[in-house]
C-alpha positions in Angstrom: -58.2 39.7 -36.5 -58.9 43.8 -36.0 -56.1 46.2 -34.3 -56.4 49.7 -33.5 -53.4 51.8 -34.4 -51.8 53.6 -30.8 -49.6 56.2 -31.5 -46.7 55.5 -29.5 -44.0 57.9 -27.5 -42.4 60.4 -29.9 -44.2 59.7 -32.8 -40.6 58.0 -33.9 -40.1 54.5 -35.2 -40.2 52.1 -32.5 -37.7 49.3 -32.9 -37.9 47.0 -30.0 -41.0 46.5 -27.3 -40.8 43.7 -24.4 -42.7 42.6 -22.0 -41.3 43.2 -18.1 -44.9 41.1 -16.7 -48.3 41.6 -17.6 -48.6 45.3 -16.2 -46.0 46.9 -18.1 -44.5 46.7 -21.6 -41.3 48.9 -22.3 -40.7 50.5 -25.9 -37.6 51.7 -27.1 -36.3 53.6 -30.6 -35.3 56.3 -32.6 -33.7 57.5 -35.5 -30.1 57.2 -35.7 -27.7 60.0 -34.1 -30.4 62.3 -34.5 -32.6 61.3 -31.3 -33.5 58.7 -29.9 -36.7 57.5 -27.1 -37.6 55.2 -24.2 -41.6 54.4 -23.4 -43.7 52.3 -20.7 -47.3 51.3 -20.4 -49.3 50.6 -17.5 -52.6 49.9 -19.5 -51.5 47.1 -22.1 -50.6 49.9 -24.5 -53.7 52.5 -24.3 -50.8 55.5 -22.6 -47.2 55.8 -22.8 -44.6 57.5 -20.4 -42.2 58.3 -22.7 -38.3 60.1 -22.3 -36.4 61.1 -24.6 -32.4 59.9 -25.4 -29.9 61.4 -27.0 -29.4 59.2 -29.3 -31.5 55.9 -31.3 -31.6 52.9 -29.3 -31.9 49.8 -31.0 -32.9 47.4 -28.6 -33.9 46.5 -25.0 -34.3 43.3 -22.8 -34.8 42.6 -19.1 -33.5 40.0 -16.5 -36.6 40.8 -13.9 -39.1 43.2 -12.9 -36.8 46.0 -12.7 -33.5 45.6 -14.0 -33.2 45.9 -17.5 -30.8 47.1 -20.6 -31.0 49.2 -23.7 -28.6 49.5 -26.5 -28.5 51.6 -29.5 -26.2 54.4 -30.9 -22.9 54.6 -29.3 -23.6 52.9 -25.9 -25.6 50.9 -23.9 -27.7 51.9 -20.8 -29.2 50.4 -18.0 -32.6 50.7 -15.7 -33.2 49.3 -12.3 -37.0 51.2 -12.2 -38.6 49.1 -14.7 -37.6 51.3 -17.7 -38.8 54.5 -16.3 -35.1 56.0 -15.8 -31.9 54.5 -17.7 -28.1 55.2 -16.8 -24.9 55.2 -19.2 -23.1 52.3 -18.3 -19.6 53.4 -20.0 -19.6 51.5 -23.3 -19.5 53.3 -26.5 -17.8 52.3 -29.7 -20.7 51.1 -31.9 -24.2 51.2 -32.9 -25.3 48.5 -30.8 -27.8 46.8 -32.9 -29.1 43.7 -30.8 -28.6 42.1 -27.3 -29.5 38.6 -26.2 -29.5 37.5 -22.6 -29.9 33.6 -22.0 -29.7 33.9 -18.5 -30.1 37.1 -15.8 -26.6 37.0 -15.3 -25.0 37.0 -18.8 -25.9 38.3 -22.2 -24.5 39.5 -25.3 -24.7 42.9 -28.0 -23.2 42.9 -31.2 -22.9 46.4 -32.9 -22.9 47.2 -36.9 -19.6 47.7 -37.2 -18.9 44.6 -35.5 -18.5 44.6 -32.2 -19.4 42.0 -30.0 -19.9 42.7 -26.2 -20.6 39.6 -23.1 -21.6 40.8 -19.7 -21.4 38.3 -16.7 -23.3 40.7 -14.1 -26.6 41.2 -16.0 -25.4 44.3 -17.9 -23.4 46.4 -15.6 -19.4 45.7 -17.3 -18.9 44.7 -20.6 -15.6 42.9 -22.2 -15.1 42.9 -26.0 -15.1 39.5 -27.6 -14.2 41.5 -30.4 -13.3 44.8 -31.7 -15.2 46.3 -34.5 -12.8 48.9 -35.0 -9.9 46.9 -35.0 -7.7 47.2 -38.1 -6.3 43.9 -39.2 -9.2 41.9 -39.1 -12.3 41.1 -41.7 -14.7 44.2 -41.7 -17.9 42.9 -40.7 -21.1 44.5 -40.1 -23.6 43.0 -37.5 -27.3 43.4 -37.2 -29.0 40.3 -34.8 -27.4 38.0 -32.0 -29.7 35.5 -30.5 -28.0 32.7 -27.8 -29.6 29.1 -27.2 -27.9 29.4 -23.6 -25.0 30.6 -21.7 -22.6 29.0 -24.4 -23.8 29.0 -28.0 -25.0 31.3 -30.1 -25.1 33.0 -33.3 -24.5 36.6 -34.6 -26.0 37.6 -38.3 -25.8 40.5 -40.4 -25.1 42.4 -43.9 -24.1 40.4 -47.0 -24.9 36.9 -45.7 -23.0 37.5 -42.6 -23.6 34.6 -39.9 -21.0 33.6 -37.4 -21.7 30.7 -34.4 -19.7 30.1 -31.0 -19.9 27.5 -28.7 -18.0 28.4 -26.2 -19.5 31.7 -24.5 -17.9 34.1 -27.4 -14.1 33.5 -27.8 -14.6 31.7 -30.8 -16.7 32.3 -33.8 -16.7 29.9 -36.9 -18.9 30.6 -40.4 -22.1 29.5 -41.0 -21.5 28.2 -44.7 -24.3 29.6 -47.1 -25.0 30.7 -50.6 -26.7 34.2 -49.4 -25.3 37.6 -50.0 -28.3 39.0 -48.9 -28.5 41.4 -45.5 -29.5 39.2 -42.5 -31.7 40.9 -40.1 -33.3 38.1 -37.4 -31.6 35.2 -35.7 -33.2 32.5 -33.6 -32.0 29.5 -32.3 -35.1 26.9 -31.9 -32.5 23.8 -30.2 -28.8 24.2 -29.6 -28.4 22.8 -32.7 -30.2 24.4 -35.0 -32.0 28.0 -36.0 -33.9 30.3 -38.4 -31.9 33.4 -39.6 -33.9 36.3 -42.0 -33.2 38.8 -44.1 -33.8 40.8 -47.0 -35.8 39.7 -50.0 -37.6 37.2 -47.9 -34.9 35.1 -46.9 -35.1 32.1 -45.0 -32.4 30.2 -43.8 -32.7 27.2 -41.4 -29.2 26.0 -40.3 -28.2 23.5 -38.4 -24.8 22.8 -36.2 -22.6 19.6 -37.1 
């Protein structure tokens, strides 16, 4: 296996790249409040169009060829070019830390201070499943969501943190484990069933009585 090493847009750390189709591949990252970045390729990664963003994003995903949506620090933004251009869609609150979109219609961000978001128009209004900054509740601290489909998922993050819902958000119950460790990655391989990661090689395969 041989790979060549690309500098990519900014020279900052790059913390999410997708595929739109097999023409164009869209970057995005940053560091924290400080500044932030946005990058496409034409040329499978030789050149990057880069522009830069106020602020770290995090993570990006699209529903098509054009329509696509970013989140990071303090908000999340969307592009109907393909990535080239992105727009503030109003939400701010949290470091948006992950999104997951089961279908082109309705996705999901959880934020770090834990936050979780669900869109039903591919990304253009967002209602709060929950409130991070809300007082009387458990302080939680969110880094991954990952859905199986429009209904169940599961959101992971710091000190063994992994919650599940089937039933599009408005409910969350514990995934039971003996981990303290910070959970970083979620995927859910049936709708039964995942792989969660974390720190100090953790592995975790669950599955859903």
């Amino acid at each position: 296996i041989e790979g060549t090493v690309t500098r990519g847009p900014m020279w900052l750390p790059g913390h999410s790249v997708k595929m739109v189709h097999e023409h164009l591949y869209v970057l995005v990252g940053g560091n924290g409040f400080e500044t932030g970045f946005s990058g496409y390729t034409l040329d499978q990664g030789k050149t990057w169009t880069q522009s830069s963003s106020a602020m770290e994003l995090r993570d990006v995903e699209f529903v098509d060829d054009l329509n696509g949506i970013a989140a990071g620090y303090g908000s999340i933004l969307l592009t109907n070019d393909g990535g080239r251009t992105y727009e503030h869609t109003g939400v701010h609150g949290d470091f948006f830390t992950d999104l997951s979109f089961p279908t082109s219609s309705i996705g999901y961000a959880c934020g770090f201070t834990g936050t979780l978001l669900k869109t039903m128009d591919g990304g253009q209004t967002w209602d709060r499943e929950r409130n991070g900054n809300a007082i009387f509740q458990q302080n939680l601290k969110f880094n991954a969501i990952d859905f199986f489909n429009e209904t169940t998922g599961v959101v992971v993050g710091q000190n063994g943190v992994a919650l599940l819902t089937e039933d599009g958000g408005r409910n969350w119950k514990v995934i039971e484990n003996d981990s303290d460790e910070h959970f970083y990655g979620v995927r859910m391989m049936t709708e039964q069933s995942g792989i969660i990661v974390g720190d100090n090689g953790t592995i975790l395969l669950f599955t859903i009585n």
